[in-house]
C-alpha positions in Angstrom: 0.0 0.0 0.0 3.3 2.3 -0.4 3.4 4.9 -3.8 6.1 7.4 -4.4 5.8 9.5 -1.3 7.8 7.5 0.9 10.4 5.9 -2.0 12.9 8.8 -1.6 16.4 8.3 -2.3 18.7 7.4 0.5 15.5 8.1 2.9 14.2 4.9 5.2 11.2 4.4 7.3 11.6 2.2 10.3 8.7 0.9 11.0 7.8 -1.4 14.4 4.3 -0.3 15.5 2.3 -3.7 14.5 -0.6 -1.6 13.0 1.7 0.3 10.7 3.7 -2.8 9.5 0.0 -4.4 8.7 -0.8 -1.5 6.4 2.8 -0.9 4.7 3.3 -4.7 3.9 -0.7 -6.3 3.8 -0.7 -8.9 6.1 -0.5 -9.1 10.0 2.6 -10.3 11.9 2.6 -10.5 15.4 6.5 -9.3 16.0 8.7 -7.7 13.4 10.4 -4.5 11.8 9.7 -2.9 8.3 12.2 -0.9 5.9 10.1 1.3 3.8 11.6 3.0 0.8 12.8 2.3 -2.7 12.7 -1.7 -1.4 10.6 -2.4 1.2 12.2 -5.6 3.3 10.4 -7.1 6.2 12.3 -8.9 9.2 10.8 -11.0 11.3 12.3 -14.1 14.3 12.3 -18.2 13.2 8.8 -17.7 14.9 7.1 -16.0 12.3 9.4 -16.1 9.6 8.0 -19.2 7.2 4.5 -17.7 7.4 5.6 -14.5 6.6 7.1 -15.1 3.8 4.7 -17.2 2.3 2.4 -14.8 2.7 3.8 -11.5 2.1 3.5 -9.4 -1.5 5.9 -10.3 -4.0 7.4 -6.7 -3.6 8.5 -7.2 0.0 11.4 -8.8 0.8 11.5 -10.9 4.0 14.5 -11.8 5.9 14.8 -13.5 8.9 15.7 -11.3 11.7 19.0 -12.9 14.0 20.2 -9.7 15.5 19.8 -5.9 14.9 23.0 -6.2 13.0 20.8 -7.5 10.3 18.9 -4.5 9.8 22.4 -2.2 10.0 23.4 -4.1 7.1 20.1 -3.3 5.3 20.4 0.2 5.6 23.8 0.5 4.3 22.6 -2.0 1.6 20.0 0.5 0.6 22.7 3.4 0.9 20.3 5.2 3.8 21.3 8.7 5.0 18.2 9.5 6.9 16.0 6.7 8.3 11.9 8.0 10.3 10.9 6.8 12.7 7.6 6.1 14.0 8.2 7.9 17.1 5.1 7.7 18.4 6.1 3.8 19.4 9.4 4.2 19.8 11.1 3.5 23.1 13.7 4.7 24.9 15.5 1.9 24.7 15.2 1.5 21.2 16.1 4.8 19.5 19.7 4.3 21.4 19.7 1.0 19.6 18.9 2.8 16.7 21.5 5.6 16.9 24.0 2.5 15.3 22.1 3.0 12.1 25.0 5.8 11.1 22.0 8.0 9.7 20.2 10.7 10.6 17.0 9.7 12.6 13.9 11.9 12.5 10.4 11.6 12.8 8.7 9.8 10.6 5.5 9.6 11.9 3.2 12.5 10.5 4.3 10.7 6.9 3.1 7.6 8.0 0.2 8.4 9.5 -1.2 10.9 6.9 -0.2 8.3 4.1 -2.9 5.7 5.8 -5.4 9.1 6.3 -7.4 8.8 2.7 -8.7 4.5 2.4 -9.0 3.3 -1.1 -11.8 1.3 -2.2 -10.9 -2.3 -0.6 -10.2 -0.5 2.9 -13.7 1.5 3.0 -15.4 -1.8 1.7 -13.9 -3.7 4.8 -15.2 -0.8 7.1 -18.6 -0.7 6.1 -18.7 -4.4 6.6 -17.7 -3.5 9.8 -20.5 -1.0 9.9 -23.5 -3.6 8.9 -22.0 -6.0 11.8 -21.9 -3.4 14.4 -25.8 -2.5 13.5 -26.9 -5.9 13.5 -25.6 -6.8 16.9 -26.4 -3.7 18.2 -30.2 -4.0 17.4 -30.2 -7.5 17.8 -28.6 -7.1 21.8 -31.3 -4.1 22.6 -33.7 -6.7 22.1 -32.4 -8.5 25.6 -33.2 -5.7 27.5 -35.5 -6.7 30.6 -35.3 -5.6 34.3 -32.6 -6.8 36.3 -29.9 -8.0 33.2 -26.3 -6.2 33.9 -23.9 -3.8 32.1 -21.9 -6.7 31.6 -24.5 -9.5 30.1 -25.4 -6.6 27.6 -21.9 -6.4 26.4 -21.8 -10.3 26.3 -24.5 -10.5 24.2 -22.9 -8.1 21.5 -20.0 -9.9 21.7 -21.7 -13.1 20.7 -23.6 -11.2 18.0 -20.7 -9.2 16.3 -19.2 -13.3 15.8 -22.5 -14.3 15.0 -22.9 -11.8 11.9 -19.4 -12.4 10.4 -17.1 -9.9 12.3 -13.7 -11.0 13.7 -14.5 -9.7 17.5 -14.9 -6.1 18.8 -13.0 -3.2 17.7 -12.9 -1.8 21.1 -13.9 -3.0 24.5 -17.8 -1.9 24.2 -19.3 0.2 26.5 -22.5 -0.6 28.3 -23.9 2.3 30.3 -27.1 2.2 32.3 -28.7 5.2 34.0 -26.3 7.6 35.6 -23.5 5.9 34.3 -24.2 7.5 30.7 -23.0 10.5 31.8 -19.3 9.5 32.1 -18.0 9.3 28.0 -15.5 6.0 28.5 -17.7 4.4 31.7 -16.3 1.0 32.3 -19.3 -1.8 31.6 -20.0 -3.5 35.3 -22.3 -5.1 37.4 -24.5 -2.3 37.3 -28.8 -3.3 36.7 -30.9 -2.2 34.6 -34.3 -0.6 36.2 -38.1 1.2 34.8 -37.0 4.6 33.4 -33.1 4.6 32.5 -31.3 5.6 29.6 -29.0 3.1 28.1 -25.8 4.1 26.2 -24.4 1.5 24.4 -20.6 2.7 22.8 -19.3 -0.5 20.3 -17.7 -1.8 17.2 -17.0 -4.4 15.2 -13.8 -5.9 13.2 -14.1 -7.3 10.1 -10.6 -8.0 8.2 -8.6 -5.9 11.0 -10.4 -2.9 9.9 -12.8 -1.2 12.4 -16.6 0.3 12.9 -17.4 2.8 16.1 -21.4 3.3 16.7 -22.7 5.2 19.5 -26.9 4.7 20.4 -28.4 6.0 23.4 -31.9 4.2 24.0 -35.1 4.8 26.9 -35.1 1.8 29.0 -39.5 3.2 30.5 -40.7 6.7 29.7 -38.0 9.4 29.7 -38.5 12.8 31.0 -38.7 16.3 29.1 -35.5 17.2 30.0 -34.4 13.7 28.4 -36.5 14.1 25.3 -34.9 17.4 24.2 -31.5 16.5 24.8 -31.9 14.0 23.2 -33.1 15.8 20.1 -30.6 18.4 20.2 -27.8 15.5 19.9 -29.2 14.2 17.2 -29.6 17.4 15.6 -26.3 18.3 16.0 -25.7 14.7 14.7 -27.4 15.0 11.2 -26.7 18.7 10.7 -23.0 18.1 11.1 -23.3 14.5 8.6 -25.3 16.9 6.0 -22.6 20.0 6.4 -19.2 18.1 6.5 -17.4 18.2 3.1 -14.2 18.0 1.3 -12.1 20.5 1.9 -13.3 21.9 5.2 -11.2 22.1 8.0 -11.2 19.8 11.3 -11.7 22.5 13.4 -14.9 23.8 11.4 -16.3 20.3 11.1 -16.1 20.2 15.0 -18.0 23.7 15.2 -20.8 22.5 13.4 -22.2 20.1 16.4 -21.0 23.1 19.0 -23.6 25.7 17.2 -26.2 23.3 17.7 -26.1 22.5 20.7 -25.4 26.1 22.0 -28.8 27.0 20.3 -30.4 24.7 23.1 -28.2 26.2 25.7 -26.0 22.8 26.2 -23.0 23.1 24.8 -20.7 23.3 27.6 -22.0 19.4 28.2 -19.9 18.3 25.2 -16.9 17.7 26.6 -14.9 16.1 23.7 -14.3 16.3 20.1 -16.8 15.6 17.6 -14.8 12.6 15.8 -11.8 10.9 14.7 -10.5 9.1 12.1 -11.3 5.3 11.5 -9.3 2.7 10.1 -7.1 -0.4 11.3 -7.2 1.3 14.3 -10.2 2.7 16.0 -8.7 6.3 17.1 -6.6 7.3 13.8 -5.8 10.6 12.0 -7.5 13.1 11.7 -9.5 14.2 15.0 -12.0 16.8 14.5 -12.2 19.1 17.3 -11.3 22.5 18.3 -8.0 22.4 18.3 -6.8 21.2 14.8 -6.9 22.0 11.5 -6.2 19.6 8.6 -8.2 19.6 5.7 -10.9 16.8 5.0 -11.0 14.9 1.7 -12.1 12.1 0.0 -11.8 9.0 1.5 -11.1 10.4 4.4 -13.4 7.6 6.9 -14.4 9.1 10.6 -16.6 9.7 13.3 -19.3 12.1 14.0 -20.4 12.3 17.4 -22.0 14.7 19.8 -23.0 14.0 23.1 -24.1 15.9 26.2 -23.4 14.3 29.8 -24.9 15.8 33.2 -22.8 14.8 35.7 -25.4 11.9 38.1 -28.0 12.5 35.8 -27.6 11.0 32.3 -25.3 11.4 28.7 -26.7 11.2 25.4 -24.1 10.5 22.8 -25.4 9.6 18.9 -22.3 8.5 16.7 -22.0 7.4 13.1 -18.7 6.1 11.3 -19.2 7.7 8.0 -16.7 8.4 4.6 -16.3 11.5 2.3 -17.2 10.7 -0.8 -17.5 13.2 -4.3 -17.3 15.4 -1.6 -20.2 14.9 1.0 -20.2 13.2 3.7 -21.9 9.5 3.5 -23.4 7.5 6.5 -21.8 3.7 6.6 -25.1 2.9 8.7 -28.3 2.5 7.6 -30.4 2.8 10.9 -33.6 5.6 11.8 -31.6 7.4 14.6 -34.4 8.4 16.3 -34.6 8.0 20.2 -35.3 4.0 20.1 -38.1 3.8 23.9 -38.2 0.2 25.1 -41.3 -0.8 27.3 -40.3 -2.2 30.5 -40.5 -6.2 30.7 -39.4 -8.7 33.2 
């Protein structure tokens, strides 16, 4: 998945971060280290090795990896004066290592990361497989809901159903929020019961081929209150008007604002205490984030989140997230669901 960007001449990229190997060579190895430039060469331990190679693209070369002296000689091979480094997963202890290289070192992670930014056509496929799994065990788990099940059983029960319907196993641990507990963003699933008249946040995703989905849905476990009822509204507003405003060549920061001037219409703004997305990928948090506080440029193919919330500390949080793509320039929902607030009648 390399092109010209990074095949500059006597420039290297080190690459160790398992997620970054995965993209830059196409298959996933548990250990190893990747040289990225006009040859790309993969080294791996006698553990791996065998597998690796037999599966790895004919334009990587893999070696077996005896001793860091191996990848020296690779670097002079490839006549190297300046190797990156994906800093961001870089040790201590390893960039000394690395200072034996005899080339300058420098951070190579904003090129790697921005190269994975924009997905081509296989990678958003695998997403919004990822998507159609997460929805489907979503809906199929808020079915379960009865007084007395736990936190915990709810999350069980999408874990069974993201295997059931094809995906490889969460793409983060889900969240399962009853009641008050909605009102802290990353709540910890527990022991926690579900009772008549409480709001419950369910945070989730699915993996489908390594690549990840992120959907947020906050449901009415009884009758909810006024107070409820137009929060919840004003989330979802803030939701779709963002989703129908985002578009190619807009900046993070004004993608973020969007959500912010909704919800400061209904006097609630200072409640959203986070950004309004991130980017989706191999990972589940990737580049770009849209919030306040940067400013890169959206495109095409760029694959992220949208999602407002609102959290009253002991009361309740509302969050409603989408995964979604830019494509010809609008923004385009990879779930197919009416988000409208979902009420559940009580049963035992």
């Amino acid at each position: 998945m390399t092109d010209g960007f990074l095949n500059c001449d006597k420039t290297l990229y080190l690459v160790t971060d398992r997620y970054m190997r995965r993209y830059f060579s196409g298959i996933d190895v548990a250990e190893g280290l990747m040289l990225i430039g006009e040859k790309k060469i993969y080294f791996t331990d006698a553990r791996y090795f065998y597998a690796a190679k037999s599966a790895m693209p004919s334009d990587v070369d893999t070696r077996l990896y005896k001793s860091f002296d191996d990848v020296i000689a690779a670097v002079k091979e490839c006549k190297a004066e300046r190797v990156g480094l994906d800093y961001e997963h870089t040790t201590l202890y390893e960039y000394e290592k690395y200072k034996k290289l005899d080339a300058v070192l420098f951070d190579g992670t904003p090129d790697l990361i921005k190269k994975r930014y924009l997905k081509t056509e296989e990678e958003k496929g695998y997403i919004k497989k990822a998507c159609e799994i997460a929805e489907k065990a979503y809906y199929a788990a808020i079915k379960t809901l009865k007084t007395g099940i736990t936190e915990k059983q709810v999350r069980e029960e999408i874990v069974r159903n993201i295997k059931k319907f094809g995906g490889e196993g969460e793409s983060f641990e889900t969240i399962v929020a009853f009641g008050a507990n909605s009102a802290v963003p990353h709540h910890v699933t527990g022991d926690d019961v579900l009772h008549e008249n409480m709001p419950v946040l369910v945070d989730m995703g699915a993996l489908y081929n390594g690549y990840c989905s992120d959907l947020t849905r906050t449901a009415f476990y009884g009758i909810p209150g006024e107070k409820f009822k137009t929060c919840f509204n004003a989330v979802l507003e803030a939701n779709l008007v963002a989703e129908e405003k985002i578009s190619a060549g807009m900046k993070t920061f004004e993608a973020d604002a969007i959500s912010r001037e909704i919800l400061k219409k209904y006097g609630i703004e200072e409640y959203f205490t986070h950004s309004l997305g991130h980017g989706v990928g191999l990972e589940i948090h990737e580049f770009p984030a849209l919030s306040p506080r940067t400013d890169e440029i959206l495109k095409d193919g760029a694959v992220f989140t949208v999602e407002p919330g609102v959290y009253f500390d002991g009361e309740f949080g509302i969050r409603t997230e989408d995964t979604v793509v830019i494509e010809n320039g609008r923004t385009v929902r990879l779930f197919t669901d009416d988000k409208s607030l979902l009420v559940i009648k009580p049963k035992n």
